[in-house]
C-alpha positions in Angstrom: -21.5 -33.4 -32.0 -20.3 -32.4 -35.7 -22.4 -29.0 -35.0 -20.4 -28.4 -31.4 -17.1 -28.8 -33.7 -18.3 -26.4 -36.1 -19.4 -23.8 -33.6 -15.8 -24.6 -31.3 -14.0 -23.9 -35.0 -15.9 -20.6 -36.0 -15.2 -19.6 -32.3 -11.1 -20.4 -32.6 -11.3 -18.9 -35.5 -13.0 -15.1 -34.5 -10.7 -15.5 -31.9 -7.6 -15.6 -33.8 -9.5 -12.7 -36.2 -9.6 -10.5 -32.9 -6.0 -10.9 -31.6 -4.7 -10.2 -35.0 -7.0 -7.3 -35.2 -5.6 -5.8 -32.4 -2.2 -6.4 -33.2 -2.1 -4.5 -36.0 -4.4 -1.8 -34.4 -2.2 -1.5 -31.7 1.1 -1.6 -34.3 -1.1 1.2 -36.2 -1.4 2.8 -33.3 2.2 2.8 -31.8 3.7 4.1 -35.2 1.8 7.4 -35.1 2.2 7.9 -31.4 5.8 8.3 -31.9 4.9 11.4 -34.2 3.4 13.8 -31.0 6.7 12.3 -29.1 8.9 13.3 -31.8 7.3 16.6 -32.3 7.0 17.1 -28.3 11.3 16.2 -28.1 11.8 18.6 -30.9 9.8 21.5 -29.1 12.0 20.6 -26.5 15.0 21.1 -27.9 14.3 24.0 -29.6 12.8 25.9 -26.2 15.5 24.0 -24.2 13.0 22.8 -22.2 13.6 21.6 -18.4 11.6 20.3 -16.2 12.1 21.5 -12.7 16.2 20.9 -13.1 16.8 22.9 -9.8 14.7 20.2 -8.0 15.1 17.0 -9.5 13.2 14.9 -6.6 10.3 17.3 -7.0 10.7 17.5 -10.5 10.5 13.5 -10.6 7.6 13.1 -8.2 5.6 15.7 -10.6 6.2 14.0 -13.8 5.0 10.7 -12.6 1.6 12.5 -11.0 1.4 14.0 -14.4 2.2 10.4 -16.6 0.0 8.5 -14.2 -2.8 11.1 -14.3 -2.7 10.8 -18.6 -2.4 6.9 -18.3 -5.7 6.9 -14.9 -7.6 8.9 -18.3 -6.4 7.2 -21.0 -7.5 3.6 -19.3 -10.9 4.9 -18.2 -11.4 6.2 -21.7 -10.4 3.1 -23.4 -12.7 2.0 -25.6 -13.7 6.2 -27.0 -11.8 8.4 -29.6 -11.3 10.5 -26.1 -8.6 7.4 -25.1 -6.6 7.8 -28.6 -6.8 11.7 -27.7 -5.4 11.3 -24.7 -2.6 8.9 -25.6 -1.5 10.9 -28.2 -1.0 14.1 -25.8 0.6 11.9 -23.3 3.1 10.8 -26.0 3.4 14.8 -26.7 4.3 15.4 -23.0 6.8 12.2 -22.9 9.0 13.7 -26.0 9.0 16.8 -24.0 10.6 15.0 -21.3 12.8 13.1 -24.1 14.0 16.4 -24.8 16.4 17.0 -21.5 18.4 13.7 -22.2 18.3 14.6 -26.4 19.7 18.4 -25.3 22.8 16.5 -23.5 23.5 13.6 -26.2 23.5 17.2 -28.7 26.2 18.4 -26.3 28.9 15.8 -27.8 30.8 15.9 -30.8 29.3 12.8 -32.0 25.2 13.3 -30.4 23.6 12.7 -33.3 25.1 9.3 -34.1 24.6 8.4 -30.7 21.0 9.1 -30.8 20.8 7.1 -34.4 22.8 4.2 -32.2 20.1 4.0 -29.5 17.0 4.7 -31.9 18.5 1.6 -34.1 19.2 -0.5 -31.1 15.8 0.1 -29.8 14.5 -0.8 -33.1 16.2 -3.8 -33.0 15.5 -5.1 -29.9 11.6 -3.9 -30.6 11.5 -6.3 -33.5 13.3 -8.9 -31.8 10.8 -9.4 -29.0 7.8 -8.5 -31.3 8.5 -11.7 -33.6 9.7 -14.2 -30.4 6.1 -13.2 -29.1 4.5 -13.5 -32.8 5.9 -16.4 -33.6 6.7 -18.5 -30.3 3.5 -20.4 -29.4 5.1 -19.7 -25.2 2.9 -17.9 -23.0 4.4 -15.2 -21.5 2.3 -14.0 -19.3 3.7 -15.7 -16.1 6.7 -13.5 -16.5 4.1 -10.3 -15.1 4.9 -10.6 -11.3 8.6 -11.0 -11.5 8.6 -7.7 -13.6 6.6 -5.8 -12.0 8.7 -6.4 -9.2 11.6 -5.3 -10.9 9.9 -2.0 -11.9 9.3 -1.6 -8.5 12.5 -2.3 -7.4 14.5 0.2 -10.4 11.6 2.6 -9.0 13.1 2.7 -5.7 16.8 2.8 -6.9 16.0 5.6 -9.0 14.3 7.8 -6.6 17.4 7.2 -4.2 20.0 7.8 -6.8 18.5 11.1 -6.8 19.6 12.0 -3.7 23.2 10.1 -4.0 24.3 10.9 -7.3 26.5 7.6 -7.5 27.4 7.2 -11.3 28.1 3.8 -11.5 24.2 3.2 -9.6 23.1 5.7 -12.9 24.0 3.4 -15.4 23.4 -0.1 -13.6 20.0 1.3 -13.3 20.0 2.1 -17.3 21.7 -1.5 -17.6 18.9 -3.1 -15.7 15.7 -1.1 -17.7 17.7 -2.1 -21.0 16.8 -5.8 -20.0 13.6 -5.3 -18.0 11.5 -3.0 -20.5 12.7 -5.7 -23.3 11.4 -8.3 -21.7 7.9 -5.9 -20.7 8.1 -5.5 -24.7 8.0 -9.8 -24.8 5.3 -9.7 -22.3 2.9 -7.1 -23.6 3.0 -8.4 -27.3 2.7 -11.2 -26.3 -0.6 -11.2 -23.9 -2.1 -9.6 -27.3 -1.5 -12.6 -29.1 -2.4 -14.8 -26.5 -5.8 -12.9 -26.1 -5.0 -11.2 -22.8 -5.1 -8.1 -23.7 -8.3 -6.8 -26.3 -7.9 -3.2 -26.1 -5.3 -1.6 -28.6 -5.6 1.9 -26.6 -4.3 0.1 -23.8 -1.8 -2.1 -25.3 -0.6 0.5 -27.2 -0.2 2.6 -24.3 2.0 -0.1 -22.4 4.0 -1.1 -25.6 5.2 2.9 -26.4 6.5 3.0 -22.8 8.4 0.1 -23.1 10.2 1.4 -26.4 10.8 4.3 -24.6 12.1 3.5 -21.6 14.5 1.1 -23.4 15.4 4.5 -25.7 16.4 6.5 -22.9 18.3 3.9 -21.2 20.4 2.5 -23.9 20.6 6.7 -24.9 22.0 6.7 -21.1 24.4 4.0 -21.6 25.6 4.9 -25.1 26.3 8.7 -23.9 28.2 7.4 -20.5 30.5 4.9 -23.0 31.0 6.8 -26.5 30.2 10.4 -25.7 32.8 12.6 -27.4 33.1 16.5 -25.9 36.0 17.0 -28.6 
């Protein structure tokens, strides 16, 4: 009996050892991914890069084939140097994308502070979630479905916005990601410490998009609120 106590213990215990392992990996991980997005938005800027602006639907239906097609490689190749590859040129690509909303937050007086404003507030909320899933002993991972859901659901309002153009739908939509890729941010962190997730490619991968989809959103928000043209 004492020797099935040991063995549970050292078992608990290289447990804990793994999810803090890839906690910081994926941490590691996350900080220099944002380089290749920074670089990427920067490239952008400086080539004033668009994506397909004349056709926004097709434009929008080809970036997701493309983000999809680097996150189908990056998950296959998971667990090889080819998956950390591959997730920093997907990060590349996204801060090209970044670059389109950056360009028009640069067109106000005050662009620069706004994009300080939403990188802080991203920051912010980042760290917020991080240490409520670090810290809380909660289990978060019941909260998958209903987001998913949501995702879905912002997916679909997104893709019909496109065609209607309705302001106020822009930034409810950019309202709603604020609070749904927070709580993704609670839910991903969280399934690491929890030992759902044991792959720091992959985490990492679902953590950056997170941050960055709450970037661009409060960015969105921000600009539609405090943009200055003076």
């Amino acid at each position: 009996m004492q020797i099935d106590f040991q063995v549970a213990g050292q078992g608990s215990r290289e447990l804990v050892l793994q999810q803090n392992r890839v906690l910081r990996n994926t941490y590691m991980l996350l900080g220099l991914s944002m380089v290749p997005t920074v670089i990427g938005a920067l490239v952008g800027i400086q080539l004033q890069f668009s994506f397909l602006a004349g056709s926004p639907f097709i434009a929008f239906m080809l970036f997701l084939g493309i983000a999809w097609g680097f996150m189908w490689g990056i998950e296959k190749n998971k667990d090889s140097g080819l998956g950390v590859a591959l997730l920093l040129g997907f990060t590349f690509f996204m801060g090209l994308m970044l670059s389109r909303i950056l360009q028009v937050a640069l067109g106000f007086s005050n662009g620069g502070s706004m994009i300080a404003l939403a990188a802080g507030g991203t920051g912010a909320i980042f760290a917020t979630m991080a240490t409520i899933a670090s810290v809380s002993k909660r289990d978060f991972s019941g909260m998958g479905k209903f987001l998913f859901v949501g995702m879905i659901v912002v997916l679909l309002a997104a893709v019909a916005n496109i065609f209607f153009q309705i302001p106020a739908l822009s930034l409810t939509i950019a309202a709603v990601v604020v609070v749904l890729f927070s709580a993704y941010i609670l839910y991903d962190i969280s399934r690491i410490v929890q030992g759902g997730e044991t792959n720091y490619i992959s985490a990492t991968l679902a953590v950056h998009l997170d941050v960055y989809n709450v970037f661009v959103s409060l960015l969105q928000l921000i600009m539609a609120f405090t943009g200055d043209r003076d």
